[in-house]
C-alpha positions in Angstrom: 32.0 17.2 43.3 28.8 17.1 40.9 29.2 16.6 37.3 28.3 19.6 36.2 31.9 21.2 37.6 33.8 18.5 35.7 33.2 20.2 33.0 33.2 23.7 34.2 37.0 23.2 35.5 37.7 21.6 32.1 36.9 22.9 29.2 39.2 21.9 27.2 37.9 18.5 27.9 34.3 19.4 27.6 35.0 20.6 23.8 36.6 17.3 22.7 33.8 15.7 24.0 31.3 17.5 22.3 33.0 16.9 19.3 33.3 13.6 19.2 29.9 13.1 20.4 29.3 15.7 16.9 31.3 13.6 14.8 29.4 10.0 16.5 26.4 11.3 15.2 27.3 12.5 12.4 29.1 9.1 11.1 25.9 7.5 12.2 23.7 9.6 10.2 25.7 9.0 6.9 25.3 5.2 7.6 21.4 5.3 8.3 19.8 3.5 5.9 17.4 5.3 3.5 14.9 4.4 1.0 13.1 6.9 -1.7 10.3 4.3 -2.7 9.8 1.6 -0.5 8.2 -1.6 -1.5 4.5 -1.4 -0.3 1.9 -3.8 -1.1 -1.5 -1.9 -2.1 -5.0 -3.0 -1.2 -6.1 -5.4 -3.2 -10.1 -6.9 -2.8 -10.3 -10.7 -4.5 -14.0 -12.2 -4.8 -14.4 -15.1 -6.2 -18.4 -16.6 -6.2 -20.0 -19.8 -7.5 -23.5 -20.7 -8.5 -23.8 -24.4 -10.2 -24.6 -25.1 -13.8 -25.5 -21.3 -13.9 -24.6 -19.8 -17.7 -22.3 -16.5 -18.0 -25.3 -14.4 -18.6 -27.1 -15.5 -15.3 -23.7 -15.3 -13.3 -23.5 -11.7 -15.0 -26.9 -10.5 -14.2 -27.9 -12.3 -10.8 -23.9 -12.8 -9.3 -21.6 -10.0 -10.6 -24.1 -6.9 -11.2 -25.3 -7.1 -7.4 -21.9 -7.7 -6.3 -20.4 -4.8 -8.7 -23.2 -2.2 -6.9 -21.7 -3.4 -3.7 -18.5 -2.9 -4.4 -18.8 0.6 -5.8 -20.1 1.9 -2.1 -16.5 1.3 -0.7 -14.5 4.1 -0.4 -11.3 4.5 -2.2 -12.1 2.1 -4.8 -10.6 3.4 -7.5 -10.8 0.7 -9.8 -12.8 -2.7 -10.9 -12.2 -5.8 -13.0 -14.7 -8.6 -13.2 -15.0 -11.6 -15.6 -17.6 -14.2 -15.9 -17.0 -18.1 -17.0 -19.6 -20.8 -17.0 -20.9 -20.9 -12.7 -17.9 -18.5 -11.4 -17.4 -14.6 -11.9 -14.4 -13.1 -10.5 -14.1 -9.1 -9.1 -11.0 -7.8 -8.5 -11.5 -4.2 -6.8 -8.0 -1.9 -6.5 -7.4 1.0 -4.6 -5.0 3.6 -7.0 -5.1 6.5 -4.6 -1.1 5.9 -4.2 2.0 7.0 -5.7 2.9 4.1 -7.5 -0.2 2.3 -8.1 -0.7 -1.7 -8.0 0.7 -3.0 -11.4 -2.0 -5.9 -11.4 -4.9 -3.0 -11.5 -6.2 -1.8 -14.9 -5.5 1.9 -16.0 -8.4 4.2 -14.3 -9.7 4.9 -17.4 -11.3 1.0 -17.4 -14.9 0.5 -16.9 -15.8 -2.7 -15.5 -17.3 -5.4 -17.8 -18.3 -8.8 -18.2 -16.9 -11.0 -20.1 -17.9 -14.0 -21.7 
């Protein structure tokens, strides 16, 4: 006897099993968890650079500005923050092509600039 006539010769038998392989899987899919928003951690691009007893002018013009063309060739940047102290700019380059964009970026209304 195959399996197959097991359940032809009962089916009474076949339709409780159905049902409470229905009601399995529908128990199961009640208890699946589900989230809306998950957490996601966006691209973030971090450069930090150093040049010696340099002021924040030179760091500006011969550190940050060739570094800031560089950085505007990369696709999906979106967004750029830089800052200039006494031998060390920093560049902070953030992708906002996401639904819920980094909270560390600036709005994309900000142009990059040096500060010093």
């Amino acid at each position: 006897m195959n399996l197959s006539a097991v359940f032809i010769q009962r089916p009474v038998m076949t339709t409780l099993v159905m049902a409470g392989i229905l009601m399995f899987g529908l128990v199961g899919y009640t208890l699946l968890p589900v989230s809306d928003l998950p957490n996601v951690d966006y691209p973030v691009i971090s450069v930090t650079a150093n040049l010696p007893g340099a002021s924040p002018e030179t760091m500006a013009s011969a550190v940050a500005t060739p570094l800031e063309k560089q950085f505007t060739t990369i696709a999906g940047v979106d967004a750029m923050t830089s800052s200039s102290s006494p031998s060390m700019p920093r560049r902070k380059t953030c992708n906002r092509r996401s639904p819920r964009p980094c909270a560390r970026c600036p709005p994309a209304s900000f142009r990059p600039r040096t500060r010093r």
